[in-house]
Jmol script that loads the backbone (N, CA, C; Angstrom):
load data "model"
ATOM      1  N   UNK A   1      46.316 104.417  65.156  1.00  0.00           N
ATOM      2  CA  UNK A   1      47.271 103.409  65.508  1.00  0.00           C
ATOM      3  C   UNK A   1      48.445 104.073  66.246  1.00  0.00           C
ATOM      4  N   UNK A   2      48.620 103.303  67.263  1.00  0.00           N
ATOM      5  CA  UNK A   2      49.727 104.039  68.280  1.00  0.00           C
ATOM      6  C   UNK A   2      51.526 103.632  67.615  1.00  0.00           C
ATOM      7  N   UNK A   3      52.153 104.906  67.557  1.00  0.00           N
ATOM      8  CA  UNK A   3      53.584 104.811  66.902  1.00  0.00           C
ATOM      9  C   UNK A   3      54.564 104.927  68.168  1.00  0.00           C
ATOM     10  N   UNK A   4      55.497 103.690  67.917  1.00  0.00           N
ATOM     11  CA  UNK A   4      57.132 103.357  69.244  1.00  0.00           C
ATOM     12  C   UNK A   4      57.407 104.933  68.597  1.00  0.00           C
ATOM     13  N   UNK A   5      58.040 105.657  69.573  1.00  0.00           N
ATOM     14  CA  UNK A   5      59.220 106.234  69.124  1.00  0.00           C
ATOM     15  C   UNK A   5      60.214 106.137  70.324  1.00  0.00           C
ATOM     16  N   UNK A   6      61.414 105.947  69.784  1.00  0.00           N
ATOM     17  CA  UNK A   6      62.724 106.497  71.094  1.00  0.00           C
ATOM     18  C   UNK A   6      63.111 107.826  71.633  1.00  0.00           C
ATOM     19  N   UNK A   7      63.393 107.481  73.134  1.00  0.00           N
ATOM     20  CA  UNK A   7      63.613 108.764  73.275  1.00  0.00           C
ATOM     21  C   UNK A   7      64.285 108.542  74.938  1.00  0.00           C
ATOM     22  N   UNK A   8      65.415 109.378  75.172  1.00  0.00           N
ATOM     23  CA  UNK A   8      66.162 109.145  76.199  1.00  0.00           C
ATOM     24  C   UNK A   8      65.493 109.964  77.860  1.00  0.00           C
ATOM     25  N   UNK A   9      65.597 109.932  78.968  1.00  0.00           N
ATOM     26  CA  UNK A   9      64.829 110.535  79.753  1.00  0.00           C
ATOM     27  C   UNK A   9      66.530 110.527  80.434  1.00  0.00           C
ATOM     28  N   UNK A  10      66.674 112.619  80.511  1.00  0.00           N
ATOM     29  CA  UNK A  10      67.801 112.822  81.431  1.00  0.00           C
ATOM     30  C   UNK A  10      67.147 112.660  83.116  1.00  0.00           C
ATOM     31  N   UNK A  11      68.206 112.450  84.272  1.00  0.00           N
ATOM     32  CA  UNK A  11      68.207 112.097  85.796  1.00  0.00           C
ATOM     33  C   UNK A  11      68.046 113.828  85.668  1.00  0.00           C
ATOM     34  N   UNK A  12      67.438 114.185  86.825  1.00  0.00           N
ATOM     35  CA  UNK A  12      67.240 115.542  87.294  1.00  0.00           C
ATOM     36  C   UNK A  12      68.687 116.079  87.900  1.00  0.00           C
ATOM     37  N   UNK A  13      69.165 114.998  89.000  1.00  0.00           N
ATOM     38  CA  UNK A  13      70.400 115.403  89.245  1.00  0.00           C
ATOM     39  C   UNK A  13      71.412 113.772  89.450  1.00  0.00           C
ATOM     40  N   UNK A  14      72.871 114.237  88.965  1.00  0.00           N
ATOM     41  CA  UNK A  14      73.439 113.347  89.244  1.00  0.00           C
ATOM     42  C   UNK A  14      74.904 113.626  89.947  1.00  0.00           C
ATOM     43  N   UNK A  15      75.019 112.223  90.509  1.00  0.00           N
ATOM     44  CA  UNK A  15      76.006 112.586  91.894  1.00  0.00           C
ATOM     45  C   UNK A  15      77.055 111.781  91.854  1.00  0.00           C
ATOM     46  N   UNK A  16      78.601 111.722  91.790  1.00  0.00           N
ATOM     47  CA  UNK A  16      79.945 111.030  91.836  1.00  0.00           C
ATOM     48  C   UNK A  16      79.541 110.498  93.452  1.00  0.00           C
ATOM     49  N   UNK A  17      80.041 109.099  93.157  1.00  0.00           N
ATOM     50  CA  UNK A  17      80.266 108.756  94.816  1.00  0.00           C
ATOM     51  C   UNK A  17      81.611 107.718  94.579  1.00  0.00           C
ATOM     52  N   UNK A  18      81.804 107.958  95.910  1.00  0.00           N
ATOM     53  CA  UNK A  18      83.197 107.229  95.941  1.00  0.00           C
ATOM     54  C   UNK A  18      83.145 106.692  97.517  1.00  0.00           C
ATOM     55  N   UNK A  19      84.366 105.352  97.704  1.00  0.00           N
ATOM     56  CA  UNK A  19      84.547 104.740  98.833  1.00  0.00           C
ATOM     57  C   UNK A  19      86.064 105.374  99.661  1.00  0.00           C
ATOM     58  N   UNK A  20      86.068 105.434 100.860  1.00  0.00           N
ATOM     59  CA  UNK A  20      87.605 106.004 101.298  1.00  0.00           C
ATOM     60  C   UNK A  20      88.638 104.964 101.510  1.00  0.00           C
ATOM     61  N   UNK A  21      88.075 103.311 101.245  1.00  0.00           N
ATOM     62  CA  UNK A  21      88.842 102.132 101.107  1.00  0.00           C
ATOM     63  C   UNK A  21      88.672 101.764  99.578  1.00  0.00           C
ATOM     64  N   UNK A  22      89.706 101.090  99.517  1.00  0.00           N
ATOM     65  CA  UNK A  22      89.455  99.988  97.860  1.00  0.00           C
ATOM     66  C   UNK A  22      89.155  99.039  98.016  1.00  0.00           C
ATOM     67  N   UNK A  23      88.594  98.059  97.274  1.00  0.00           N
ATOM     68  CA  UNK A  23      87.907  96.841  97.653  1.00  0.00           C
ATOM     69  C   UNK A  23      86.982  96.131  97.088  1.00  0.00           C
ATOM     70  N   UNK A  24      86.920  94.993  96.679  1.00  0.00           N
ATOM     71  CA  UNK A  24      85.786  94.280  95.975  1.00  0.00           C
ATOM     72  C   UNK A  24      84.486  94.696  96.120  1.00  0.00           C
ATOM     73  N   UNK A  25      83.149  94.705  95.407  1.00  0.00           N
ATOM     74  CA  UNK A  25      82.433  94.478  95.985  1.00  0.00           C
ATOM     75  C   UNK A  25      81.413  93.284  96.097  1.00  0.00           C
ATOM     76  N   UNK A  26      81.075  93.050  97.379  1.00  0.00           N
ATOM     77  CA  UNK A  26      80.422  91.920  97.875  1.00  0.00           C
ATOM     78  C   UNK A  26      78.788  92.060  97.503  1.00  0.00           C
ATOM     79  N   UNK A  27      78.273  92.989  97.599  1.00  0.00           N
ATOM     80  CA  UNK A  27      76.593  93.062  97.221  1.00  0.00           C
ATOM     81  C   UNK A  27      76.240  94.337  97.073  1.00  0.00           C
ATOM     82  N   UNK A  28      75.361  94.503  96.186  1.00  0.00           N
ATOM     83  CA  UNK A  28      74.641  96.011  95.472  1.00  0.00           C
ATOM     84  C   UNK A  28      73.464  96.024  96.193  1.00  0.00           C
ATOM     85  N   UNK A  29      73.243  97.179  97.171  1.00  0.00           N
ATOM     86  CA  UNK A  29      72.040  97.455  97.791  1.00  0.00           C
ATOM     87  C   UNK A  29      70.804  98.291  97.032  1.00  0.00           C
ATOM     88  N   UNK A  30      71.196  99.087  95.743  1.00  0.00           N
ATOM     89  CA  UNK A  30      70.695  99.653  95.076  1.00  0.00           C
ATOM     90  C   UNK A  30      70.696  99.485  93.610  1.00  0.00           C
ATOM     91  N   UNK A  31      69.581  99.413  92.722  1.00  0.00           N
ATOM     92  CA  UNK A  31      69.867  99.652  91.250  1.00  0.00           C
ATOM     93  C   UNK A  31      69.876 101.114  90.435  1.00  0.00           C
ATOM     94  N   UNK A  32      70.271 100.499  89.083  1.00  0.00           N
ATOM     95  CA  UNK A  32      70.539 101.642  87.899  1.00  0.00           C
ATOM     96  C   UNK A  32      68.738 102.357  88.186  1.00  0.00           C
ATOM     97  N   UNK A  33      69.214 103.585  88.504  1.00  0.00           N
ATOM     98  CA  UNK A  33      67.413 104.531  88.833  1.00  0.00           C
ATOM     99  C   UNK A  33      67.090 104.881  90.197  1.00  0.00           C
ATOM    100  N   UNK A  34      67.537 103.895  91.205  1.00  0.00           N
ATOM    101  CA  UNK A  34      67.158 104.140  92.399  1.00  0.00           C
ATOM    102  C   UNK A  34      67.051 105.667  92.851  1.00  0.00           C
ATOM    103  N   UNK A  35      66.085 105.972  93.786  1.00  0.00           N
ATOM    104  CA  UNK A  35      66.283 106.969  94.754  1.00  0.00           C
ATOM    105  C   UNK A  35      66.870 106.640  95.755  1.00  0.00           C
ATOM    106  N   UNK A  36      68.209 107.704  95.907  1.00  0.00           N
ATOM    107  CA  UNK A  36      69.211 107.167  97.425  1.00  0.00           C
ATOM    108  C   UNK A  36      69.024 108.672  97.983  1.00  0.00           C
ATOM    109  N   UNK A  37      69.216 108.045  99.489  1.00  0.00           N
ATOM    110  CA  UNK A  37      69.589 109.416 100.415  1.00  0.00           C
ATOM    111  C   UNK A  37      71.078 109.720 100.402  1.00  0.00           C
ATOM    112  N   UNK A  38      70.802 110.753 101.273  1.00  0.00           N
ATOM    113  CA  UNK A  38      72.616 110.814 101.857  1.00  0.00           C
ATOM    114  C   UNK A  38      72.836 109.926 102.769  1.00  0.00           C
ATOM    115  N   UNK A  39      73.986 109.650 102.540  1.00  0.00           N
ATOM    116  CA  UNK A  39      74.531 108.194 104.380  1.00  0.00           C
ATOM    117  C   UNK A  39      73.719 106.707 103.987  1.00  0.00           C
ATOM    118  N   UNK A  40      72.861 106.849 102.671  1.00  0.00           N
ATOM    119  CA  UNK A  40      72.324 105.466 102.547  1.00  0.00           C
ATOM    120  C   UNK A  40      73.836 104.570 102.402  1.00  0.00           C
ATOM    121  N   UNK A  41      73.506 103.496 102.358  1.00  0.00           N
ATOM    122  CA  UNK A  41      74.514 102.574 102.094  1.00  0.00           C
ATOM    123  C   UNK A  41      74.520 101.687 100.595  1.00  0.00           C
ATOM    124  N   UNK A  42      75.142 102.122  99.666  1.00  0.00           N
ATOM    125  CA  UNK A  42      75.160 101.233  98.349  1.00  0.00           C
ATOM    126  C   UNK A  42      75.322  99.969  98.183  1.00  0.00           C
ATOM    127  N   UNK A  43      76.663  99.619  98.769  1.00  0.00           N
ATOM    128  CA  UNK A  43      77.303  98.882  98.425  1.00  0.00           C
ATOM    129  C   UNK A  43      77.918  97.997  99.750  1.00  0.00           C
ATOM    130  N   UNK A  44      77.979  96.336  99.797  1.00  0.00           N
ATOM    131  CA  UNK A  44      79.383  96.150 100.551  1.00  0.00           C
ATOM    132  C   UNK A  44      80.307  95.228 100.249  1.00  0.00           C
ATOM    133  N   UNK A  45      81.538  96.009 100.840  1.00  0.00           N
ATOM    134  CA  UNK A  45      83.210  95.512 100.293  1.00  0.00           C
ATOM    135  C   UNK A  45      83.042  94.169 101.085  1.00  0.00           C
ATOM    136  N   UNK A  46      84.176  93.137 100.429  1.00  0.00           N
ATOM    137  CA  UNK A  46      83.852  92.199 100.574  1.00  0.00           C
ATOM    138  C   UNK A  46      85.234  92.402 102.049  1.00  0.00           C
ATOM    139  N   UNK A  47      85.002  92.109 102.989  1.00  0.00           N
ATOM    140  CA  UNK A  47      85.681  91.524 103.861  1.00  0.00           C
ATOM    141  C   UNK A  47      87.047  90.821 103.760  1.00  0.00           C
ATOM    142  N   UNK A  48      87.307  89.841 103.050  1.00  0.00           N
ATOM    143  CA  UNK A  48      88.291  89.179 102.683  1.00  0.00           C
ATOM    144  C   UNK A  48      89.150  90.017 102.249  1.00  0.00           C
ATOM    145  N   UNK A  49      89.334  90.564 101.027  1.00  0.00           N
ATOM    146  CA  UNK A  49      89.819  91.572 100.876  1.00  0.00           C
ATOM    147  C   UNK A  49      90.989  92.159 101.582  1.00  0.00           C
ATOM    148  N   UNK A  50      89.913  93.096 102.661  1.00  0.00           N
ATOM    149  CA  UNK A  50      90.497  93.845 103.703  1.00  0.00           C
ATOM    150  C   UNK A  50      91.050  93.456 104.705  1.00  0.00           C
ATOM    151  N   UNK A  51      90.783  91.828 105.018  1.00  0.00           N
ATOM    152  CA  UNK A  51      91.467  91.841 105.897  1.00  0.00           C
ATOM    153  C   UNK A  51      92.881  90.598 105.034  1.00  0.00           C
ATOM    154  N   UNK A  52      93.099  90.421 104.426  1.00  0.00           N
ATOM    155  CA  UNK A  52      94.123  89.986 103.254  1.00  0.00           C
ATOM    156  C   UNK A  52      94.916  91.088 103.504  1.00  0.00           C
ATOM    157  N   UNK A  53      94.452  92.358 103.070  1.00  0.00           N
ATOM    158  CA  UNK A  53      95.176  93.643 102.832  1.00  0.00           C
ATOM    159  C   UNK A  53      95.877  94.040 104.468  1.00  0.00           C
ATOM    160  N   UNK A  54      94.852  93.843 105.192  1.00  0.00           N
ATOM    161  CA  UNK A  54      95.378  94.274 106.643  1.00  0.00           C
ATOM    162  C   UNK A  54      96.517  93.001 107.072  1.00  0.00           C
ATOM    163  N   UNK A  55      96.565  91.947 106.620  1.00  0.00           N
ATOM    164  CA  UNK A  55      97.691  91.140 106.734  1.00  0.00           C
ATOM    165  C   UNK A  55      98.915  91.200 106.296  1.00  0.00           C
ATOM    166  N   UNK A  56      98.768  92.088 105.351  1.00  0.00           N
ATOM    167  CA  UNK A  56      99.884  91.896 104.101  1.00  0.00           C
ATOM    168  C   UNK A  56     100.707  93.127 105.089  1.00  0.00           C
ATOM    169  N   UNK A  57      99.727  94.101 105.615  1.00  0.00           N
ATOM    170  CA  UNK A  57     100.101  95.490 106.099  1.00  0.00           C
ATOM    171  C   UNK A  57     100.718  94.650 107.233  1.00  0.00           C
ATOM    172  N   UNK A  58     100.546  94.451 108.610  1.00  0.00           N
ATOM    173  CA  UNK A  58     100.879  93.731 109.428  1.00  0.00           C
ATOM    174  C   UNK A  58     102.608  92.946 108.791  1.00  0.00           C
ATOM    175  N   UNK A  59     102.043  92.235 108.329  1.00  0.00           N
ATOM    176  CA  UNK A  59     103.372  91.222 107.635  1.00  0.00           C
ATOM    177  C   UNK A  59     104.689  92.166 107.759  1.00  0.00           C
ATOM    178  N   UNK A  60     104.447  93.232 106.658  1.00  0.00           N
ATOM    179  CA  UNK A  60     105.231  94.088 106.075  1.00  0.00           C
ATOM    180  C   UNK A  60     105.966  94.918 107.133  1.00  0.00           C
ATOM    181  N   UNK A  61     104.999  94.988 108.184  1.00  0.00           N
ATOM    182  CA  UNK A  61     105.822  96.030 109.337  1.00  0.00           C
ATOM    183  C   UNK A  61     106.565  95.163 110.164  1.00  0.00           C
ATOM    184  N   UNK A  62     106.245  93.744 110.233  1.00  0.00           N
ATOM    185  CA  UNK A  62     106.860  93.322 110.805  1.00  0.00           C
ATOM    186  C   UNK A  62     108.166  93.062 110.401  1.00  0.00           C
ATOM    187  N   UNK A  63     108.369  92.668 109.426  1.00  0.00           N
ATOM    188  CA  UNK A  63     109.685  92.042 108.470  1.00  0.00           C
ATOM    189  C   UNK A  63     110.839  93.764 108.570  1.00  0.00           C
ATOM    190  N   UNK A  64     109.498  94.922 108.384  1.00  0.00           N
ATOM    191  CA  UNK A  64     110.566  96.014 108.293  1.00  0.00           C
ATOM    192  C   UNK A  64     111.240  96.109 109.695  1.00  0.00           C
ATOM    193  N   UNK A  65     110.474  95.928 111.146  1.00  0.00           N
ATOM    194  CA  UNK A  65     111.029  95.839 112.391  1.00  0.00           C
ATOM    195  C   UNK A  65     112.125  94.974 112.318  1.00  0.00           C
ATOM    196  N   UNK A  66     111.861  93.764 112.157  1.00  0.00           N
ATOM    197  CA  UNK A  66     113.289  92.455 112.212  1.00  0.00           C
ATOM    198  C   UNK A  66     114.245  93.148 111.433  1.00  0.00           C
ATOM    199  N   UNK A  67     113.756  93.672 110.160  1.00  0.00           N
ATOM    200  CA  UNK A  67     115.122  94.504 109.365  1.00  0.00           C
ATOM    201  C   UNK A  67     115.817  95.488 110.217  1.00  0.00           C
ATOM    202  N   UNK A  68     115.035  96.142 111.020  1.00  0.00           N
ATOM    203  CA  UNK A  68     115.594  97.453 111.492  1.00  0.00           C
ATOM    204  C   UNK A  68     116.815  96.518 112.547  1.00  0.00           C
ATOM    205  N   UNK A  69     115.963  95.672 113.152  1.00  0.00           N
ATOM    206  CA  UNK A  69     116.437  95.459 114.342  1.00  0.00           C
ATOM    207  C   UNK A  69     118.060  94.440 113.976  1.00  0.00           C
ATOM    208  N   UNK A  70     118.295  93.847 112.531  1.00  0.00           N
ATOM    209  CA  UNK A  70     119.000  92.968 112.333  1.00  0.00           C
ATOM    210  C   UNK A  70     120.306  94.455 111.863  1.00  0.00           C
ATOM    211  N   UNK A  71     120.052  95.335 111.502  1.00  0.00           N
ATOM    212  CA  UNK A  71     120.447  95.900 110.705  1.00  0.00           C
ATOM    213  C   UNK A  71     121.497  96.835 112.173  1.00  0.00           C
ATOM    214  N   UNK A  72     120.888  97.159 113.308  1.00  0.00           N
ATOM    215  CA  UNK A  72     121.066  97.610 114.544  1.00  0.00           C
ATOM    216  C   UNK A  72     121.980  96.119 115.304  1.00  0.00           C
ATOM    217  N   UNK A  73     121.787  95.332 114.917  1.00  0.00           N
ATOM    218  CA  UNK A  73     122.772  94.371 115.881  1.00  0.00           C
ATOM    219  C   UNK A  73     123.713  94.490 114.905  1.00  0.00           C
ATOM    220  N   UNK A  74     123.962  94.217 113.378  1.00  0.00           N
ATOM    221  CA  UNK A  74     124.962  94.300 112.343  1.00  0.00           C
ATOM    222  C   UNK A  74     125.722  95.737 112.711  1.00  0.00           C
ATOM    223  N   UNK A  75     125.280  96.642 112.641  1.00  0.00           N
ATOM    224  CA  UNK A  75     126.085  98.221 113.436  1.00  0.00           C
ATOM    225  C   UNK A  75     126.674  97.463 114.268  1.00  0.00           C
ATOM    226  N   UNK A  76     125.941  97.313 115.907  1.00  0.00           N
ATOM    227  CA  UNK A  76     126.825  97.272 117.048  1.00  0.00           C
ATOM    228  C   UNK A  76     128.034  96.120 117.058  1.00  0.00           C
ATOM    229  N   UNK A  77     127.941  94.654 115.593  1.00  0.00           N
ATOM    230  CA  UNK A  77     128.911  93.992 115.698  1.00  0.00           C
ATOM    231  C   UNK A  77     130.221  94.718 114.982  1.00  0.00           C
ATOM    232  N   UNK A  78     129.696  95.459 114.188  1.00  0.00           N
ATOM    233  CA  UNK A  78     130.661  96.101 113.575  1.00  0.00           C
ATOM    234  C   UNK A  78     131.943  97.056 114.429  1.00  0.00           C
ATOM    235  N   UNK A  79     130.868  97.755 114.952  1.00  0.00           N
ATOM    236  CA  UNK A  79     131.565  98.679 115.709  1.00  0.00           C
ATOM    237  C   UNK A  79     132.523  97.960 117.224  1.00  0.00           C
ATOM    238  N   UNK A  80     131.845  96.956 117.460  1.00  0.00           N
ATOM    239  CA  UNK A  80     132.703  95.948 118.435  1.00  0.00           C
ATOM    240  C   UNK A  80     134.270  95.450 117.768  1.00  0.00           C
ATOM    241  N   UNK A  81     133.993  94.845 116.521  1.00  0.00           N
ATOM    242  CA  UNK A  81     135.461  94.532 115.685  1.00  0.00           C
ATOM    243  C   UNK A  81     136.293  95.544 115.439  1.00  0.00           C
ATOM    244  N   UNK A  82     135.609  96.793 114.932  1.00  0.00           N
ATOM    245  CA  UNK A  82     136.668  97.898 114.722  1.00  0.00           C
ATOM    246  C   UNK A  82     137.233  98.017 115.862  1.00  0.00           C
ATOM    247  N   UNK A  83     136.536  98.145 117.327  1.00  0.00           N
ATOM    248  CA  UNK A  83     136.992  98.653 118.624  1.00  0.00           C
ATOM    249  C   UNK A  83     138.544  97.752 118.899  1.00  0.00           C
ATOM    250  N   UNK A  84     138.053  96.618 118.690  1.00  0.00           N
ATOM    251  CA  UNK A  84     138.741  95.359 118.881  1.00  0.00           C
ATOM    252  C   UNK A  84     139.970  95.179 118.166  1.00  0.00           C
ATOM    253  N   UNK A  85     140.279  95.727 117.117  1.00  0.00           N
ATOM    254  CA  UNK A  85     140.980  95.765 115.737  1.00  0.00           C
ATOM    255  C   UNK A  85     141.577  97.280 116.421  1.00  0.00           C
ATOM    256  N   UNK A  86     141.563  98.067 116.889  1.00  0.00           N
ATOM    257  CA  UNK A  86     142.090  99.569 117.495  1.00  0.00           C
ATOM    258  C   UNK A  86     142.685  99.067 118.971  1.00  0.00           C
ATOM    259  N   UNK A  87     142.373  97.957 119.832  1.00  0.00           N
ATOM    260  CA  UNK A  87     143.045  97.832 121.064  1.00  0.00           C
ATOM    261  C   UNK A  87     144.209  97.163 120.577  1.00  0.00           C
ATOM    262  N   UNK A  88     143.914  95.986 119.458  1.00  0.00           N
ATOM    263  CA  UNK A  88     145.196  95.473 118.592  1.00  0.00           C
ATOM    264  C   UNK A  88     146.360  96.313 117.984  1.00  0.00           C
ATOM    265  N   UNK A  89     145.941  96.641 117.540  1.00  0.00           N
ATOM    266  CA  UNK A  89     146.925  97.825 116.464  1.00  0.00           C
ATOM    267  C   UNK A  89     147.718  98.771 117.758  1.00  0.00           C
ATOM    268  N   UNK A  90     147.035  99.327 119.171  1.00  0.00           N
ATOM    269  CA  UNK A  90     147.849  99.813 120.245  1.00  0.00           C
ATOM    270  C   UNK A  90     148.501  98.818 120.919  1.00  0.00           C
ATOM    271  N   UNK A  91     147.996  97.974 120.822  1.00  0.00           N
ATOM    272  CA  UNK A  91     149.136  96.182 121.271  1.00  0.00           C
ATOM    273  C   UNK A  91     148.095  96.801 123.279  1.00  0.00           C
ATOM    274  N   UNK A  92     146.981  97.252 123.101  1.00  0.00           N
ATOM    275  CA  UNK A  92     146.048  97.089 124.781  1.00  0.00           C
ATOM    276  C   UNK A  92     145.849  95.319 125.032  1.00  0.00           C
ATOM    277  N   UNK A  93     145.388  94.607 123.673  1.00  0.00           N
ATOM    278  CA  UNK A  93     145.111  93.066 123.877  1.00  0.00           C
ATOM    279  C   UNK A  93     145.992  93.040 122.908  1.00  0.00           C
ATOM    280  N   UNK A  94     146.102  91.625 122.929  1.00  0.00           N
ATOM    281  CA  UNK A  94     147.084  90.398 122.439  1.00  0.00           C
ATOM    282  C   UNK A  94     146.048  90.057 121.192  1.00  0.00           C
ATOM    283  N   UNK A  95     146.619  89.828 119.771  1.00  0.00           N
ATOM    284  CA  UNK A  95     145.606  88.699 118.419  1.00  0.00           C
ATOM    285  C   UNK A  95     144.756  88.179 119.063  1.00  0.00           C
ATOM    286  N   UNK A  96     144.642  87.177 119.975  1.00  0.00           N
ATOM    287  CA  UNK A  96     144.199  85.990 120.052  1.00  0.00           C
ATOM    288  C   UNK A  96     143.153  86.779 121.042  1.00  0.00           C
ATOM    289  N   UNK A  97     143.381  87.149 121.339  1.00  0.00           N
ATOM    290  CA  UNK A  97     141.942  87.424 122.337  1.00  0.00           C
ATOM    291  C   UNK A  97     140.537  88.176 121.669  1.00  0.00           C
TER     292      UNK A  97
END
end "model"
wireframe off; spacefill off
backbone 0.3
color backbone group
C-alpha cells in the first residue's frame, strides 16, 4: 500500500527582481514555478498610474514656475517702492507722485 508523505522541493536557483518605476500592477505574465529568461517580461504596470503620477509631476512644476515667477515680480515691486520712498526722503519727487 502506497504511503503520502510531505516533503518540500528547494528552486535550484533563485533571483530578486525589481522594477526601476513604482506602480500597480496591471497583469502577471508568469506563475509561482515558471521558467523565465533574462529581459523576459513579468509583469505590466498599470498605465494610469503613471501617467496620474506624470501629471501630478507636470502640475507641481508648474505651480513651482508661477511661484518663482510671482515671487520675482513681488522683488521687483518691492524694490520699485523702496526706490520711490529714497527719491522722497531726497525731496527728487514730490508725495504724490
Amino acid at each position: 500500500m502506497a504511503r503520502s508523505v510531505g516533503c518540500l522541493i528547494e528552486p535550484d536557483r533563485v533571483a530578486d527582481v525589481g522594477s526601476q518605476v513604482v506602480g500597480l500592477v496591471e497583469r502577471l505574465h508568469v506563475e509561482r514555478g515558471d521558467n523565465v529568461k533574462a529581459g523576459q517580461s513579468l509583469i505590466t504596470l498599470r498605465g494610469d498610474v503613471e501617467r496620474a503620477n506624470m501629471g501630478v509631476a507636470d502640475t507641481r512644476s508648474r505651480v513651482d514656475a508661477e511661484i518663482l515667477a510671482a515671487q520675482a515680480s513681488l522683488d521687483l515691486a518691492q524694490q520699485k517702492v523702496r526706490r520711490a520712498e529714497s527719491l522722497v526722503a531726497q525731496k527728487f519727487v514730490s508725495q504724490q507722485a
